[in-house]
C-alpha positions in Angstrom: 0.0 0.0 0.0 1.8 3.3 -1.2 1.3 6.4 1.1 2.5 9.4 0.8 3.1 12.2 3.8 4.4 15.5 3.9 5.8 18.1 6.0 8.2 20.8 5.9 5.7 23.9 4.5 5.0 27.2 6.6 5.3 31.2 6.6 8.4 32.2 4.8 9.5 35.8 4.1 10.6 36.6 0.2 14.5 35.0 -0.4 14.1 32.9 2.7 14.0 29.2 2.2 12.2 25.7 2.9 12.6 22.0 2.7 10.0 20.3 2.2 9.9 16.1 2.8 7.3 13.7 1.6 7.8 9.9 3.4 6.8 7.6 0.5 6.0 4.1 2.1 5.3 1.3 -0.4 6.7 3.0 -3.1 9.8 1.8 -5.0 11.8 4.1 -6.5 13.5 2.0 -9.1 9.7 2.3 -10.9 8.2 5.2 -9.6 8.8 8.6 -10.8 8.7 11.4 -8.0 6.8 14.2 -8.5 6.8 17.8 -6.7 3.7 20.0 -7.9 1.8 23.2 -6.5 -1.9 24.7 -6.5 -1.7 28.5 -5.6 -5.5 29.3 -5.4 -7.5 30.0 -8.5 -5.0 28.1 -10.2 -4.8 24.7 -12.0 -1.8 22.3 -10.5 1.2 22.6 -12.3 4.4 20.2 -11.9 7.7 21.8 -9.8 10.2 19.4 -10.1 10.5 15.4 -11.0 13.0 13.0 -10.0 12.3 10.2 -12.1 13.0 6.5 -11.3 15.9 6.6 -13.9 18.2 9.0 -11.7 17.2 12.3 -13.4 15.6 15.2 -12.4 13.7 18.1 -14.3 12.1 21.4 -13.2 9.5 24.0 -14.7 11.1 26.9 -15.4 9.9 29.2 -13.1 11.6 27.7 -10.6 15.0 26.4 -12.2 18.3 27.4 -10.3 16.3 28.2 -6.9 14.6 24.0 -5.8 16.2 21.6 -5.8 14.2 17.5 -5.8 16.5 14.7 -4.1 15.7 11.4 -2.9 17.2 9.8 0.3 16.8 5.9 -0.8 17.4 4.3 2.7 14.7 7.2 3.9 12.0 6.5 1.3 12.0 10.0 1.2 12.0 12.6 -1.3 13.0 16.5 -0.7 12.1 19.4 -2.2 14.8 22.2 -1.2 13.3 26.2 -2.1 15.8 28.7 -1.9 14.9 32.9 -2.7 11.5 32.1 -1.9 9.3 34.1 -4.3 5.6 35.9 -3.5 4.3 33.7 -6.4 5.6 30.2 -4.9 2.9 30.3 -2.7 0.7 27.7 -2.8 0.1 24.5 -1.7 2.7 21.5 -2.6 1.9 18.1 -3.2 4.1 15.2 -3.6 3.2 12.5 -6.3 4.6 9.2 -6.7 4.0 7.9 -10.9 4.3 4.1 -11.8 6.9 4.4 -14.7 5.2 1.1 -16.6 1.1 1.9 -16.0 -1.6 4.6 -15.5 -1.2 4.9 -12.0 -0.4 7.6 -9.3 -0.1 8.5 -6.0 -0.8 12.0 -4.2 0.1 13.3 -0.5 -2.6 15.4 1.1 -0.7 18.2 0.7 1.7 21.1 2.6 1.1 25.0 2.6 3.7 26.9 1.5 3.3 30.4 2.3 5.6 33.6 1.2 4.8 36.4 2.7 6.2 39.4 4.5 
C-alpha cells in the first residue's frame, strides 16, 4: 500500500527558504517517478520538479536554479529544497509518486507553503 506524507511547508519571508519532505512508504523508486507540484488558489496544478525512477531530475522553469528535488533511498524520502523564496511560490505543494510502466499515481494530502512578509 503506497502512502505518501508531507511536511516541511510554513510562513516564509521573500528569499528565505524551505525544505519540504514527503515519506513515500510502499513506493519503489526503481519504478516510480517522484513528483513535486503546487496549487496556488484559482489556479490549476502545475508540476515543480520530477526526480524520475531513472536518476534524473527536471524542473518547470519558473523555478530552475532556486529548488532543488532529491531522494534519500534508505529514507523512502524525497525533498524538495526552495531557496529565494518568491511571493508567487505560494501555494500548496503536493508530492506525487507515478508508476513508470502503467496509468497509476499516487498524491500526498498536501503542505502549505506560504511567502509572505
Amino acid at each position: 500500500q503506497v502512502q505518501l506524507v508531507e511536511s516541511g511547508g510554513g510562513l516564509v519571508r521573500p528569499g528565505g527558504s524551505l525544505t519540504l519532505s514527503c515519506a513515500a512508504s510502499g513506493v519503489i523508486f526503481s519504478v516510480y517517478a517522484m513528483n513535486w507540484y503546487r496549487q496556488a488558489p484559482g489556479k490549476q496544478r502545475e508540476l515543480v520538479a520530477t526526480f524520475t525512477s531513472a536518476g534524473t531530475t527536471n524542473y518547470a522553469n519558473s523555478v530552475k536554479g532556486r529548488f532543488t528535488i532529491s531522494r534519500d533511498n534508505a529514507k523512502n524520502t524525497v525533498y524538495l529544497q526552495m531557496n529565494s523564496l518568491k511571493p508567487e511560490d505560494t501555494a500548496v505543494y503536493y508530492c506525487n509518486a507515478k508508476y513508470t510502466y502503467a496509468s497509476i499515481d499516487y498524491w500526498g494530502q498536501g503542505t502549505q507553503v506560504t511567502v509572505s512578509s
